[in-house]
C-alpha positions in Angstrom: 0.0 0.0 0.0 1.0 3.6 -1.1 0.5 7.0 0.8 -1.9 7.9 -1.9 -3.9 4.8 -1.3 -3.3 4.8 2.2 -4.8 8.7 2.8 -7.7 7.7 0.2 -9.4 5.2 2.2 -8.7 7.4 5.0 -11.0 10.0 3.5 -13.3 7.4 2.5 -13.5 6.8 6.2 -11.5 3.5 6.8 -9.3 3.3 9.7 -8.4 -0.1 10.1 -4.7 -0.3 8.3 -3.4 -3.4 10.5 -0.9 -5.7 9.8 -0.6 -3.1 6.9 3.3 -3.3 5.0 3.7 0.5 5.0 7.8 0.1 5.1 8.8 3.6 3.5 6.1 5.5 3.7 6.1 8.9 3.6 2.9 10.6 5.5 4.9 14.0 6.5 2.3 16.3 8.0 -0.8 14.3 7.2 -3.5 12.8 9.4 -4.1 9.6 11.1 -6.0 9.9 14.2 -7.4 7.1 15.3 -6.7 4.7 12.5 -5.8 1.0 13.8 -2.5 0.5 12.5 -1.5 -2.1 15.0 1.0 -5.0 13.6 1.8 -2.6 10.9 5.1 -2.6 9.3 6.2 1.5 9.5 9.8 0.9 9.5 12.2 3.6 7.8 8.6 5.2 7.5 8.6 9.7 7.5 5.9 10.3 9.5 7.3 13.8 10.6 4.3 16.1 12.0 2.4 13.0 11.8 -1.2 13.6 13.6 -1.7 10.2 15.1 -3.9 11.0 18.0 -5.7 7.8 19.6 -3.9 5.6 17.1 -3.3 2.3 17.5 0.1 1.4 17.0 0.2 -1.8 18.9 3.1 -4.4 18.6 3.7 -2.0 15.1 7.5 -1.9 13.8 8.3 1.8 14.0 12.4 0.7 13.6 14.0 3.7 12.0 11.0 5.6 11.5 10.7 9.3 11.6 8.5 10.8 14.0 9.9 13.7 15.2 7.0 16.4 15.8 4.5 13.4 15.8 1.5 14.2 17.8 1.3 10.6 19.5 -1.2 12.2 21.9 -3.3 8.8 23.5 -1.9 6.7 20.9 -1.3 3.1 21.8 2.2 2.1 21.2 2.1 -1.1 23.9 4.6 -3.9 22.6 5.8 -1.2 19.6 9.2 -1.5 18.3 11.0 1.9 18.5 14.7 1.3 17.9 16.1 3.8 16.3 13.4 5.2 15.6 13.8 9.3 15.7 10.8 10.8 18.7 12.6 14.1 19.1 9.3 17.0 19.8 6.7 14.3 19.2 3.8 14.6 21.2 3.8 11.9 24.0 1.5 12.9 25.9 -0.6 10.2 27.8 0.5 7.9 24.9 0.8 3.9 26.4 4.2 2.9 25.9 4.4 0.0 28.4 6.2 -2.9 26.8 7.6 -1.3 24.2 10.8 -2.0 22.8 13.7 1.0 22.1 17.2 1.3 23.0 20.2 4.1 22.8 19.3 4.6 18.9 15.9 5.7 19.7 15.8 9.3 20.2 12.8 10.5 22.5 11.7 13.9 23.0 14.1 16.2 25.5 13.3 16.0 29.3 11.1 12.8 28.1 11.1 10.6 30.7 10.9 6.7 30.1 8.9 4.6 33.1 10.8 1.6 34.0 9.2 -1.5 32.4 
């Protein structure tokens, strides 16, 4: 799946994108909120300025991916795997991160503070 295709159904109303292969992807500055992308493959994916408020990014490969100025506001990312994926300014706030998986690559937002697992 494509951005174009990705952001028509979107519009169309569809939210469900999971287990989705969107490896790649660019979606710089576009809106998600509350689509279902859990099990999705968004690795080495630009999702700069990203709205993904509520999202679900469940046990979703975010591995390299490109976040930074996200708005992950609520957004699930339990079981998510962040390694070096970039988080620098993304909105974090009251977003689930418990079991997720990151390490000294990932790059959180400053002053971000991780909650032991």
């Amino acid at each position: 799946m494509d951005a174009e295709d990705l952001l028509t159904q979107y519009a169309a109303g569809v939210r469900d994108f999971s287990q989705a292969n969107l490896q790649g992807i660019s979606l710089f500055n576009q809106t998600l909120s509350f689509a279902n992308l859990s099990g999705a493959n968004l690795s080495q994916a630009d999702l700069r300025s990203l709205d993904l408020f509520g999202a679900d990014l469940t046990w979703s490969n975010l591995q390299q991916a490109n976040l930074a100025g996200a708005n992950l506001t609520r957004a699930n990312l339990r079981g998510a795997h962040l390694e070096g994926a970039d988080l620098r300014s993304a909105n974090l706030r009251k977003a689930n991160l418990r079991g997720s998986f990151y390490d000294q690559t990932t790059r959180f937002p400053a002053g971000f503070r991780i909650t032991p697992r």
